[in-house]
N, C-alpha and C positions, 0 to 999 in steps of 0.2 A: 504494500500500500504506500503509496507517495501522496506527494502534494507540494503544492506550490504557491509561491509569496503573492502571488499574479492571480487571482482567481477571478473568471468570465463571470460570477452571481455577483448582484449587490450586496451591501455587506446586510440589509430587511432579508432581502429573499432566502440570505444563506444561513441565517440566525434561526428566522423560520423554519424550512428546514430538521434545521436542528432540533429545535422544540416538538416539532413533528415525530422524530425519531425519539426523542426523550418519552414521547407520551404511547410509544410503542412500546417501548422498554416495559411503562407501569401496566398496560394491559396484562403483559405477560408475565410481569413476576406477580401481579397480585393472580392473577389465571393458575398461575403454579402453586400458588399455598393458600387460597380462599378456601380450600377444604380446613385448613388447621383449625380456623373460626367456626367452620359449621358441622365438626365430626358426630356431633352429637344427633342434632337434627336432621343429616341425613342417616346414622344408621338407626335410628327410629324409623325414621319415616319407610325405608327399605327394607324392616326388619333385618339390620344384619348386625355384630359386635363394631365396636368401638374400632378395635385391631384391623378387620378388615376394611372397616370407613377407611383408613391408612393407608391402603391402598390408591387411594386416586392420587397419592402425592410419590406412593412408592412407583406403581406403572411410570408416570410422567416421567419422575427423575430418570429410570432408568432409557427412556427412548428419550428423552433430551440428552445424555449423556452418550450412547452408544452407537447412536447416530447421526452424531457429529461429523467426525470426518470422512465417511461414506458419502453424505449427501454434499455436501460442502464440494469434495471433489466431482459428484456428480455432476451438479450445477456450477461447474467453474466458468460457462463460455455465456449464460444468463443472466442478463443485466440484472445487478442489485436491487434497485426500481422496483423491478418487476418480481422477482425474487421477493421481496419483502413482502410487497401487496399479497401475493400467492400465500404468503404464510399468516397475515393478516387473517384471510378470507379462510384459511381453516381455521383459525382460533375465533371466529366469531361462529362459523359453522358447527363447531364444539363446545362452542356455550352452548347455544342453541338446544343439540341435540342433548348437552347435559342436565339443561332446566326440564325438557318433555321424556323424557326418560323414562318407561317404567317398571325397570328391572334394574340393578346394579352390574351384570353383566355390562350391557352395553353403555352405563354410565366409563366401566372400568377401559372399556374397545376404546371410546370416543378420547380418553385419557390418554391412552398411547399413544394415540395419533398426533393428536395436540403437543405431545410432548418431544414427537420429532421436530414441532416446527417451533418451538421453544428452543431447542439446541441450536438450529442452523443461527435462528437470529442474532444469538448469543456469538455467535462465530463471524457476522456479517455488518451486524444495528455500528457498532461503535466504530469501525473502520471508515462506515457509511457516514456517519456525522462528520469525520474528521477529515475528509473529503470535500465537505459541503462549503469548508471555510480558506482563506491561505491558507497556506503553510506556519506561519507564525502563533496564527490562532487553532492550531490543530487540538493540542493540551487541553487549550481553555473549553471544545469542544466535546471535546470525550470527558470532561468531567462535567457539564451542564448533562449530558447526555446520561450517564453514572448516576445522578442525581435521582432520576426515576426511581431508584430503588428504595430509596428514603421515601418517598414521596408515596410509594406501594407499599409500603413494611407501617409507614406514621396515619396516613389518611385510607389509601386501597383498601387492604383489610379491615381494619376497624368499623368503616363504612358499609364494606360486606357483610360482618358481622350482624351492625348494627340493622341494615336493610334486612336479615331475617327476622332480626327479631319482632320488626314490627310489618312484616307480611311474610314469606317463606324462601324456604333455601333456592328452590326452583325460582323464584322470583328474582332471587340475587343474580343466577345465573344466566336465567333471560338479559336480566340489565348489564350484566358485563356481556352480553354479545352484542349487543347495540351499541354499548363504547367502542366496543372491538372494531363494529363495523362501521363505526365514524373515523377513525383512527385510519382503519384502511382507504376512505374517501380520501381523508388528508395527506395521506402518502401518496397518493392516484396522482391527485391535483397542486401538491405543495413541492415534493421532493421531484427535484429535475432526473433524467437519466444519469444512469450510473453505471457505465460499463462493467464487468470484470475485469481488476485490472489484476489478481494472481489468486492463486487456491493452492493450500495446503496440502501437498500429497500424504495420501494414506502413510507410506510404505516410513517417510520422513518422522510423521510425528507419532508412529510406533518405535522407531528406532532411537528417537532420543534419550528415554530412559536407559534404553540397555547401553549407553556410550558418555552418557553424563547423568554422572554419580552425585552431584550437588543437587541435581533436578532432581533425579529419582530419591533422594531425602527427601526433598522438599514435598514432594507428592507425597510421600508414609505420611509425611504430619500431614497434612493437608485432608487428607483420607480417615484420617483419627477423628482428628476434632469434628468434621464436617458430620462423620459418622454417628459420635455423640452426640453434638447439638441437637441433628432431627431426631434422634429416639426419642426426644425428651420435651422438642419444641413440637413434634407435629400433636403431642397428647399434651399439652397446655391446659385446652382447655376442660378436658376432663380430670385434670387433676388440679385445680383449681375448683369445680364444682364439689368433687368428693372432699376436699380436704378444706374447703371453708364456704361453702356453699353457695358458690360466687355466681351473681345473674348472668344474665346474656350482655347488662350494659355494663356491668363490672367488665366482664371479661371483654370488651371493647377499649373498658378503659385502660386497663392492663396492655393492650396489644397499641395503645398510642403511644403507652408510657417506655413501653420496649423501641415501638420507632424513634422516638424520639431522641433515645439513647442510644441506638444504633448510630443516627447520624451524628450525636456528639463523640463518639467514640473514633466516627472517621475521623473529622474534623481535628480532634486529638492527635491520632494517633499520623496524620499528616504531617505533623510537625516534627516527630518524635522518630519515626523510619528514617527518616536522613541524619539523625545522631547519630543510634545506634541500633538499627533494623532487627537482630538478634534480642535484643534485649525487651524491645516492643512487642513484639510477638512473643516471648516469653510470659510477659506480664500481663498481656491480653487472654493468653492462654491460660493464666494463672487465675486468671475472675471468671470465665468460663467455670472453670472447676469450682470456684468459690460459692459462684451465684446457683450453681448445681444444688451445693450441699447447706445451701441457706434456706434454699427452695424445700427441701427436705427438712431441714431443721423449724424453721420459723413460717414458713407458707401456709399455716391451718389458721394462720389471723392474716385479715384484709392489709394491715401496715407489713406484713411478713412480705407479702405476695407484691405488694408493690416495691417495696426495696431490693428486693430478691430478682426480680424480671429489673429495672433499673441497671441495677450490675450486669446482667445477661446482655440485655442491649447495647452497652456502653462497650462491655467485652469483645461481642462478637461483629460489632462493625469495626473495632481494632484490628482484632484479629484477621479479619478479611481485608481491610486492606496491608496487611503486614503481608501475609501470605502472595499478595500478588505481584508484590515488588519484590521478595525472595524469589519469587520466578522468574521474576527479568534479571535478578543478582545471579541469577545461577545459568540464566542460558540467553544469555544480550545480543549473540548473534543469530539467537533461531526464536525467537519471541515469539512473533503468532505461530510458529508450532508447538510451541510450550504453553501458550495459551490454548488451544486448542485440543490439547493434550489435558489443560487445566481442567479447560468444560466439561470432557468426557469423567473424570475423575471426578470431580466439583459433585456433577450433577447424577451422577451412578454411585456415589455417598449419600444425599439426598435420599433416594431409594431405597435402596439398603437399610440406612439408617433408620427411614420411617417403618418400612419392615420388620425391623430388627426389635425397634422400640413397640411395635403392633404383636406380637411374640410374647413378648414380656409380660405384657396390659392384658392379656385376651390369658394369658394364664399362671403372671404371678401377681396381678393388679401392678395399677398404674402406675404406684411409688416404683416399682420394679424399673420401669422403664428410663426415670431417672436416674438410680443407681447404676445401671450398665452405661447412663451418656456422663456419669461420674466419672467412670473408671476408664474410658476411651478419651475422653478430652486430659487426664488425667497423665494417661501413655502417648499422647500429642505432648503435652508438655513434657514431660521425662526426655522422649527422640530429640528435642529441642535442644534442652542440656545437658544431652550428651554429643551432639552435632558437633562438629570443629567448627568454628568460627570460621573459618573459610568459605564455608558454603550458604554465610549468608551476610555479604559483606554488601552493604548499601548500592544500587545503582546512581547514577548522575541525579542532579536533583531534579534537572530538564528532563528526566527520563522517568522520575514517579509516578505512578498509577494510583488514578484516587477514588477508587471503589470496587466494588466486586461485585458482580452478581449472585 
């Protein structure tokens, strides 16, 4: 991906643009965890366990993840543009079909699918914005863009939540396909052509682990923590009801109070990776485990639960953006294949982990599911310090990354 100081858009049109793709971003990461908010109501409404509700978040991850670099190369010669809209119009097609649904089978179908067109974006949205601008303003671009994910995590969900509770789950999912499918108008009619200008090859970004040993550290932790957090974050709210009897607007509020700290925790931990990038991600890793075993300690009172999710959010938007600039520290000259490599791993954690944490809940109850995202973000931090400092030495500051998805 290039770019250049000279750019043919105005600097309205190409701002635009941007925000255009920033409000793609929120469709799709709230599309990706709007089950976390409503695990409860749909597996009543479906009659099915808690555990298997968890599934609409394990499916997705795992076809956002593992069909990343297959399609990506697939689609190397199809313009971006069009590419994106194409992925739009199944995720508004997969609300759709998720709100009229009326089996959980094909709730779970419409999930997979949805969840490949989560991956590619992931692999395509951010390049796409940083195109849109010079060259100069590329940074400023891909972090306006990065943005969306706060904005999904602090208002998206909450608002999902909130919209069940005062009409229903289905109803929530109806309304995110109508955003969905404004979202894709505005990409149709806002975002100029985008040719392909390179694609990842397969064969490259399997081969980077087995030949760069700082990467494939970085990946184990990465795989840890990621793997914790969802066992524990995707049943939030069912352990939050059983262990202090929290509403539907509590647990709203709960989930603004975790956005909110996610973005201060970027915000934070921005400043604090160009010191000492090891030591950030240690410490981010360190309040993950914290807010874990607080959750468990002090979470049967409403002031527990709020201090406890606080720490969690502050922690793990650190930790995600420590994590992504250890990826450019470890492999600077194959970056979008190490990102790319990232998504797959990132988002087949995701999975796993909600899986994993769904296992637990469905037959050692909920607390369970916390205690195993204990002990895995727990052995994310251990890999960390014992890691040689070499393998996670700062990139350039002009080369920071300021978000994760």
């Amino acid at each position: 991906m290039t770019t250049s100081n000279e750019h043919p858009l105005s600097t309205f049109r190409s701002w635009l643009g941007v925000s255009v793709i920033t409000a793609s971003l929120f469709v799709f990461v709230t599309t990706e965890l709007m089950p976390v908010g409503l695990l409860t109501p749909v597996s009543t409404s479906l009659r099915i366990s808690v555990g298997a509700a968890g599934l609409m978040v394990t499916l997705y991850g795992i076809s956002a993840g593992l069909g990343v670099p297959f399609i990506v190369a697939w689609t190397r010669r199809v313009n971006r543009r069009v590419l994106l809209s194409a992925l739009l119009a199944i995720l508004a097609l997969g609300n759709l079909i998720t709100a009229i649904s009326p089996n959980f089978p094909l709730v779970l179908t419409t999930r997979l699918v949805m969840g490949f067109a989560n991956g590619v974006f992931w692999a395509i949205g951010v390049s796409m914005a940083m195109r849109l601008v010079p060259g100069r303003h590329a940074s400023r671009a891909a972090a306006v863009t990065l943005s969306g994910i706060s904005i999904a995590t602090v208002a998206g969900m909450p608002l999902g939540t909130f919209l069940e509770s005062v009409t229903s789950w289905r109803s929530t999912f109806l309304i995110w396909s109508g955003l969905s499918a404004l979202v894709l108008l505005a990409v149709a009619t806002i975002v100029p052509s985008l040719p392909s200008e390179n694609a990842v090859s397969v064969r490259e970004v399997f081969g980077l682990p087995v030949k760069n040993v700082p990467l494939r550290l970085v990946m184990f932790t990465v795989i840890l923590y990621v793997l914790g957090h969802f066992a524990a974050y995707t049943f939030i709210r069912p352990f939050a009801e059983s262990n202090s009897s929290a509403t539907p607007a509590f647990i709203t509020v709960l989930l603004v109070i975790y956005g909110i700290g996610g973005a201060g925790g970027n915000f934070v931990a921005g400043y604090t990776v160009t010191k000492n990038l090891r030591a950030s991600f240690a410490v981010a890793c360190a309040g993950l485990v914290a807010s874990l075993l607080l959750l468990l300690t002090i979470g049967h009172t409403q002031a527990g639960l709020i201090s406890s999710v606080a720490l969690w959010g502050v922690s793990f938007g650190a930790v995600n953006l420590c994590q992504i600039n250890m990826t450019l520290a470890a492999a600077p000259d194959t970056f979008e294949a190490a990102m790319s490599l990232n998504t797959l791993g990132y988002n087949t954690s995701i999975a796993l982990g909600a899986l994993l944490g769904g296992l637990f809940a469905d037959n050692l109850g909920v607390r369970s599911a916390f205690w195993i995202a204990v002990a895995l973000t727990a052995a994310s931090l251990l890999v960390t310090l014992g890691t040689r400092r070499r393998t996670s030495r700062p990139a350039p500051d002009d080369a920071m990354a300021t978000a994760q998805p």
